[in-house]
C-alpha positions as CSV (number, residue, x, y, z in Angstrom):
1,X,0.6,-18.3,4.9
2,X,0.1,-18.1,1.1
3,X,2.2,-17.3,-1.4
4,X,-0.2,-16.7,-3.6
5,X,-2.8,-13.7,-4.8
6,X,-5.9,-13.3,-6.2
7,X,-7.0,-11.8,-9.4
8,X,-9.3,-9.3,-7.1
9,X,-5.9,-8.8,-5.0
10,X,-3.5,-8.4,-8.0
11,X,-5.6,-5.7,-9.4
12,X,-6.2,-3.5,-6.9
13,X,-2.0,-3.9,-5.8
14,X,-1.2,-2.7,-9.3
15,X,-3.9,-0.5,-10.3
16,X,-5.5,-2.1,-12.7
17,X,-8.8,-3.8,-13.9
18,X,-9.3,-7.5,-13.1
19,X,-10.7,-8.2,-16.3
20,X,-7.2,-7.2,-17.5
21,X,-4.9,-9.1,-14.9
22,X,-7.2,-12.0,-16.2
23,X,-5.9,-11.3,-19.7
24,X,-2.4,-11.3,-18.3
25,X,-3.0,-14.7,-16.5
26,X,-4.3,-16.0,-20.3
27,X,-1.4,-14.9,-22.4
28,X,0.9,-16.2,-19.9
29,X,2.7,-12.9,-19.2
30,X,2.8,-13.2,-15.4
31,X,5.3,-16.0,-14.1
32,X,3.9,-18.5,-12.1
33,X,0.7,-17.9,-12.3
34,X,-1.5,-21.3,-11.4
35,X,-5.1,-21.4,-12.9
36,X,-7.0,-23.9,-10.9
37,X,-11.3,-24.2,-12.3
38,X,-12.2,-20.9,-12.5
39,X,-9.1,-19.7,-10.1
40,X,-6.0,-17.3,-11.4
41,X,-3.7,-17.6,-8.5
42,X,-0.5,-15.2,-8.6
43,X,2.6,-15.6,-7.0
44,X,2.9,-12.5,-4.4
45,X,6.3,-11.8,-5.4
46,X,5.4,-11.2,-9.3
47,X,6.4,-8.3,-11.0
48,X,3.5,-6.0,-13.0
49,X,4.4,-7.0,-16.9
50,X,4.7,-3.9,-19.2
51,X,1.7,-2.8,-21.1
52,X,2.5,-3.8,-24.8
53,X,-0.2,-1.6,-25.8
54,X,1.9,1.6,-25.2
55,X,5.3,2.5,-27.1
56,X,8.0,3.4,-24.3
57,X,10.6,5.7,-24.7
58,X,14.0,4.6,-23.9
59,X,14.3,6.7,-20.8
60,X,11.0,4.7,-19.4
61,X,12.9,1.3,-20.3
């Protein structure tokens, strides 16, 4: 019916905190995210960004 996620959702799918998928929603690193009030919603089909707080070899890349 929806297309869309919630932070709580998001989270749990890519194992990690919501407090961080809300800092992802912020800095506008997932695509089509919609922040309605108090409301992240994300797109179901978006893709887990990479952590930019880790280096990545070029074999992860």
């Amino acid at each position: 019916m929806f297309d869309y996620m919630t932070v709580q959702e998001t989270a749990r799918l890519w194992k990690i905190s919501e407090r961080q998928v809300q800092k992802l929603c912020k800095a506008n690193r997932i695509e089509g995210v919609i922040h309605l009030s108090r409301v992240w919603l994300i797109p179901r089909n978006a893709e887990k960004p990479k952590d930019m707080r880790r280096k990545y070899s070029k074999k992860e890349m």
